[in-house]
C-alpha positions as CSV (number, residue, x, y, z in Angstrom):
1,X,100.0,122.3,122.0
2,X,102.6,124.3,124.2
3,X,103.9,127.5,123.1
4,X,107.2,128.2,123.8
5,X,107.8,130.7,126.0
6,X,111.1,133.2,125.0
7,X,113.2,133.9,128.1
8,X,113.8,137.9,127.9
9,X,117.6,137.7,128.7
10,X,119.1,140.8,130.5
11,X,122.5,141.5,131.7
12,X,124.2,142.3,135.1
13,X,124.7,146.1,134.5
14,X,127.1,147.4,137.0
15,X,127.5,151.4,138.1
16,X,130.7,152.8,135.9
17,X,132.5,154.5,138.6
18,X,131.9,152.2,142.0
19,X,131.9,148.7,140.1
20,X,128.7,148.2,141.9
21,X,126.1,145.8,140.8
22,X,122.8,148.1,140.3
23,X,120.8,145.6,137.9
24,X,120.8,141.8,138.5
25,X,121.2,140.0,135.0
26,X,118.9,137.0,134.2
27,X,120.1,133.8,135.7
28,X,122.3,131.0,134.3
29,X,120.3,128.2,135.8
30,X,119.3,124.4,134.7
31,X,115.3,125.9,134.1
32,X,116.4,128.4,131.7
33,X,118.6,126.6,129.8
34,X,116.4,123.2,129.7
35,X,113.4,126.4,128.3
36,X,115.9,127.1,125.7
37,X,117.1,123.6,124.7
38,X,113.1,122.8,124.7
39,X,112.1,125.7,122.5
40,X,115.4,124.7,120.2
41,X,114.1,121.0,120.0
42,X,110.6,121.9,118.9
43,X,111.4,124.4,116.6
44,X,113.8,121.6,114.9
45,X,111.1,118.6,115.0
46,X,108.3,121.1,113.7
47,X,111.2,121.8,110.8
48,X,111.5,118.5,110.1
49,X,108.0,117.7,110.2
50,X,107.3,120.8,107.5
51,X,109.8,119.2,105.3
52,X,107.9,115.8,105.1
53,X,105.2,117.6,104.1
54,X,106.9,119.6,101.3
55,X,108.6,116.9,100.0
56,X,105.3,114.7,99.8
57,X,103.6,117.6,98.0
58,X,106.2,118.0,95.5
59,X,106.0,114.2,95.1
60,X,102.0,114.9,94.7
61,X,102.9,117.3,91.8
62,X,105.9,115.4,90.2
63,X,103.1,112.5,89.9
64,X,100.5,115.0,88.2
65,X,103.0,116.2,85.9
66,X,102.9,114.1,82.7
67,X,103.8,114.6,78.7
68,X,101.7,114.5,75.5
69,X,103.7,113.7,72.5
70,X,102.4,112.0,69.0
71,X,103.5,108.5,67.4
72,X,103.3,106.9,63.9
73,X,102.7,103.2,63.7
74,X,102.9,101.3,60.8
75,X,101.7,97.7,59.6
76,X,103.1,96.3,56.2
77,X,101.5,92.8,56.8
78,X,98.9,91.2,55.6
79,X,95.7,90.8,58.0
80,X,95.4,88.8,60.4
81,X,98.9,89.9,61.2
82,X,100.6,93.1,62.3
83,X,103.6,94.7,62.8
84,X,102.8,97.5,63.7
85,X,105.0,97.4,67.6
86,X,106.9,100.8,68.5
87,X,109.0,101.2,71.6
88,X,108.5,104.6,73.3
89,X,111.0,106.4,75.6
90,X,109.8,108.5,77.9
91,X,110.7,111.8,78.3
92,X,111.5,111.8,82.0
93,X,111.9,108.2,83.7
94,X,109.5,107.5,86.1
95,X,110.1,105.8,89.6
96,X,107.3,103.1,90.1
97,X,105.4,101.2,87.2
98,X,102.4,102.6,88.3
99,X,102.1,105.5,85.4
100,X,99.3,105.7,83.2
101,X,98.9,105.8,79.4
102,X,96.2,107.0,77.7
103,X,95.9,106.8,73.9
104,X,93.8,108.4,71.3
105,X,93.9,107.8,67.1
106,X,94.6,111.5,65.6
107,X,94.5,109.2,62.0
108,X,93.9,105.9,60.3
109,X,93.9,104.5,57.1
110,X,91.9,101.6,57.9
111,X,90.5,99.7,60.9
112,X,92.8,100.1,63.8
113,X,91.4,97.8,66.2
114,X,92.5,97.8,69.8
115,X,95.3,99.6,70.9
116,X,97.6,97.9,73.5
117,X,99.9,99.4,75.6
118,X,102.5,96.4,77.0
119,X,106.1,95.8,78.7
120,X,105.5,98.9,80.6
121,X,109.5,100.3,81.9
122,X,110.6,103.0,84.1
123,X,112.3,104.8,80.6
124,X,109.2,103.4,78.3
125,X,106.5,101.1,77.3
126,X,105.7,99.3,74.2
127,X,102.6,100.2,71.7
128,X,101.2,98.0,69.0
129,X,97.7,98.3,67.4
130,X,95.4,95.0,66.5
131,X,93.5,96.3,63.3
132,X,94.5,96.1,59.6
133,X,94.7,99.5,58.8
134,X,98.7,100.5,57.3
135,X,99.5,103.8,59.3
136,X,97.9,104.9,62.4
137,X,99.0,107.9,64.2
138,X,98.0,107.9,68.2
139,X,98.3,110.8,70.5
140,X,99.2,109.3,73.8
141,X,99.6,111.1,77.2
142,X,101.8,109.5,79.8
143,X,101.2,110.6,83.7
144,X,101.7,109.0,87.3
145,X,104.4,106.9,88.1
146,X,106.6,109.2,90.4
147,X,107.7,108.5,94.3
């Protein structure tokens, strides 16, 4: 990788009294200027380049971020059937369909059955249980599905 290399600028200094030159300044050429433009470009890609990797980070964490929250589902038919669908927002919509959902029963008053998490949206999903049980409430904890 090349370091750039800082031009140490100086001035024409010139003697008070006699207008004489006495110290040559550095030189306004094509080699210095192309050194700065160089140094400028570089110092703009690398920029860039450090942004990228910010932004992907950030992206990294917004994916790893997630929310926890609790649901009551409720069945008031008979077995084999069940009622018991809930749509849930989401606290913070999501950019893909790719997010996760993972569920756990907190309580039950009867057999819950599976638990089936459907019609996944970028504001929500559906939740339903297949069991006969009346009132189930489900923890469930949402995470992934940010760009």
């Amino acid at each position: 990788m090349n370091i750039y290399n800082p031009t140490s600028w100086e001035d024409d200094i010139y003697d008070e009294e006699s207008g004489e030159l006495i110290q040559e300044g550095t030189p306004l050429s094509r080699k210095q200027f192309y050194n700065m433009e160089t140094g400028i470009l570089a110092g703009n890609i690398l920029g860039a380049y450090l942004l990228q990797h910010i932004m992907q980070h950030q992206r990294t964490l917004a994916d790893l971020e997630g929310e926890i929250k609790e649901i009551s589902l409720t069945n008031n038919l008979a077995y084999p059937f069940n009622n018991s669908e809930k749509t849930v927002a989401l606290s913070h919509e999501r950019d893909t369909l790719e997010y996760r959902v993972w569920v756990e029963v907190i309580s039950a008053d009867g057999m819950v059955g599976d638990i089936e998490v459907y019609d996944k949206a970028l504001n929500g999903f559906k939740i339903r249980y297949t069991g006969s049980a009346k009132n189930v409430k489900l923890r469930y904890y949402v995470q992934g599905g940010m760009l």
